[in-house]
N, C-alpha and C positions, 0 to 999 in steps of 0.2 A: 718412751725413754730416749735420749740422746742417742744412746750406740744404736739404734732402729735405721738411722741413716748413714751410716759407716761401713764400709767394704769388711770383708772378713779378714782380711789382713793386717785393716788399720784397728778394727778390736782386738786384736792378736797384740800389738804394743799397749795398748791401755794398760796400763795397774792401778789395782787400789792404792793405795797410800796410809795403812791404819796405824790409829794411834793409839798407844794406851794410856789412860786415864783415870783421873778418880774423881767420882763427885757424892757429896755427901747429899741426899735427898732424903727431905723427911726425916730426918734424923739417923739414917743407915748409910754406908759406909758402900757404895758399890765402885768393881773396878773394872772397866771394859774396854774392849778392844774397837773402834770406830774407823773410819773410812774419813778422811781429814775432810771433806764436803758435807758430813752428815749436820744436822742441825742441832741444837738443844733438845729442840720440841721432839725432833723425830729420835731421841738417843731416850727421851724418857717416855714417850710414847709405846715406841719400838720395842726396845731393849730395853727399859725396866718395868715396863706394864703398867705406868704411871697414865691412867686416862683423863685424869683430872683438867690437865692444859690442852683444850683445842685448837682443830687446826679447822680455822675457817679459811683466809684468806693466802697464809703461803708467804703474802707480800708486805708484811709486816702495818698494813692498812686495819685491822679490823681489832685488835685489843685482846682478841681470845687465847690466843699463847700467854698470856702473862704472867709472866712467875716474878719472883724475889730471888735475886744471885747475890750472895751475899748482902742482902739485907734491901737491895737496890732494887726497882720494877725494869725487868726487860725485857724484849717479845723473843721470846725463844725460839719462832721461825726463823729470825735474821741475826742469829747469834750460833755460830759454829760449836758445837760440842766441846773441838779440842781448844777452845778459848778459853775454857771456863775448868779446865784442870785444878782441881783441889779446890774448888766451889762449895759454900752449902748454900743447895737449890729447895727455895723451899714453897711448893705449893699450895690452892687453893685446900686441899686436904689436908695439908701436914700444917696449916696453922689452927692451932687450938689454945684453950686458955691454961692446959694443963699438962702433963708429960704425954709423948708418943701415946697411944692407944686408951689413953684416958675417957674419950669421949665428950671432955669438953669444946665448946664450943669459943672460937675468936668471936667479939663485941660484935664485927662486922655481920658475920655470919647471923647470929641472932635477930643485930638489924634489919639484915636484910628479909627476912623472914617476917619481922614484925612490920616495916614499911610497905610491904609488900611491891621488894624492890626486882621481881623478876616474872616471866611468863613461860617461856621454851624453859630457860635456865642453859641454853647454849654456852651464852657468852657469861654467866654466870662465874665461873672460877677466876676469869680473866679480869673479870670489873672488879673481885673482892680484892685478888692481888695487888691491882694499881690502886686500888683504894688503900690499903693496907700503906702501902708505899708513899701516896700521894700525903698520904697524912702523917707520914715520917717526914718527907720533905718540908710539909707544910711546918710540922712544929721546930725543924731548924731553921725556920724563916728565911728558906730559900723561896723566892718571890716568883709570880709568872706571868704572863702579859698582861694579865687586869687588874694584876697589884695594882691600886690605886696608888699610897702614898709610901714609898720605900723606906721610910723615917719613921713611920708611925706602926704599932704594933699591928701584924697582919689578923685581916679579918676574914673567917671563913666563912663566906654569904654565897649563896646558890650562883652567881655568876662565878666565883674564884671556883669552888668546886666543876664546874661545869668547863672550862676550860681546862683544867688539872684534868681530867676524866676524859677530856674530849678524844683521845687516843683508844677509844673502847668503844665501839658500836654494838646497840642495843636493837637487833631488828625489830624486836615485839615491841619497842618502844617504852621501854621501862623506866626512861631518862628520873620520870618526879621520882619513882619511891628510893633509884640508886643515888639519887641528892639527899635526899628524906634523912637514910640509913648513914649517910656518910656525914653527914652537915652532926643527927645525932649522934653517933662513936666522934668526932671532933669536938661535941660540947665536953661530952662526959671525959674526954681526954684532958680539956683544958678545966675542967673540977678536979680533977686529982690533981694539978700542981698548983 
């Protein structure tokens, strides 16, 4: 830890700094007292026992933190707790196709089970999140470096996903089935409108 190389006198001026907050996760309403350094990740890890979002990397490199903050994909490593005040955080757990504790299942989730789009299932929560997200983006036709033609209706073909995704590392190398899983909830999204 940092204070490990500090005299006892210069720990002695240190303070916490906490803050209080409210973030709605999962549909529940929690309100906590935080350390203005602490993270996302480590505020619902920690302190709400939320294990679903991992911590691989710390350095916002590896995709496994990912959640949805207000609707949005962020890596909750490199996002401060006290930022996100009055948030609804909503993770790889809390999406489902039907109310809190219903047991349904998001498209994703299914997908990914039927593609057979995982192996550890480490980075698992993280890739369904940005998925989740990547393909909210996608259908407001915000564009990303391999938009071919920015005029023409956007197509979701295994290279656009795979850039979109590219912020999600798959150690076991799961890359085809989490294309697979995503490419199908994308079709099936663009058949209902």
């Amino acid at each position: 830890m940092f204070l490990d190389g500090l005299s006892p006198e210069r720990r002695g001026t240190l303070r916490r700094m906490d803050h209080e907050l409210t973030l709605r996760v999962v549909g529940a309403e929690h309100r906590l007292s935080v350390d203005s350094r602490t993270s996302l990740l480590d505020a619902l890890r920690q302190r709400l026992g939320n294990t679903s979002p991992k911590k691989g990397c710390d350095h916002g490199q590896c995709g496994s933190c990912t959640v949805l903050v207000d609707g949005v994909r962020v890596l909750a490593c490199l996002t401060l707790a006290v930022t996100r005040d009055g948030s609804e955080v909503v993770t790889a757990d809390g999406l489902s196709a039907g109310p809190p504790g219903s047991g349904g299942d998001h498209p994703l989730h299914r997908a990914f089970v039927d593609e057979d789009a995982f192996q550890c299932g480490y980075c698992t929560p993280g890739q369904v999140c940005s998925a989740v997200g990547m393909l909210d983006e996608f259908a407001r036709g915000r564009p990303s470096v391999v938009t071919g033609d920015l005029g023409a209706a956007p197509e979701l073909d295994d290279a656009e996903i795979a850039e979109r995704m590219s912020g999600n590392l798959c150690r076991c190398g799961a890359y085809p089935g989490i294309r697979a899983a995503v490419a199908r909830v994308g079709r099936e999204r663009e058949g209902t409108r």
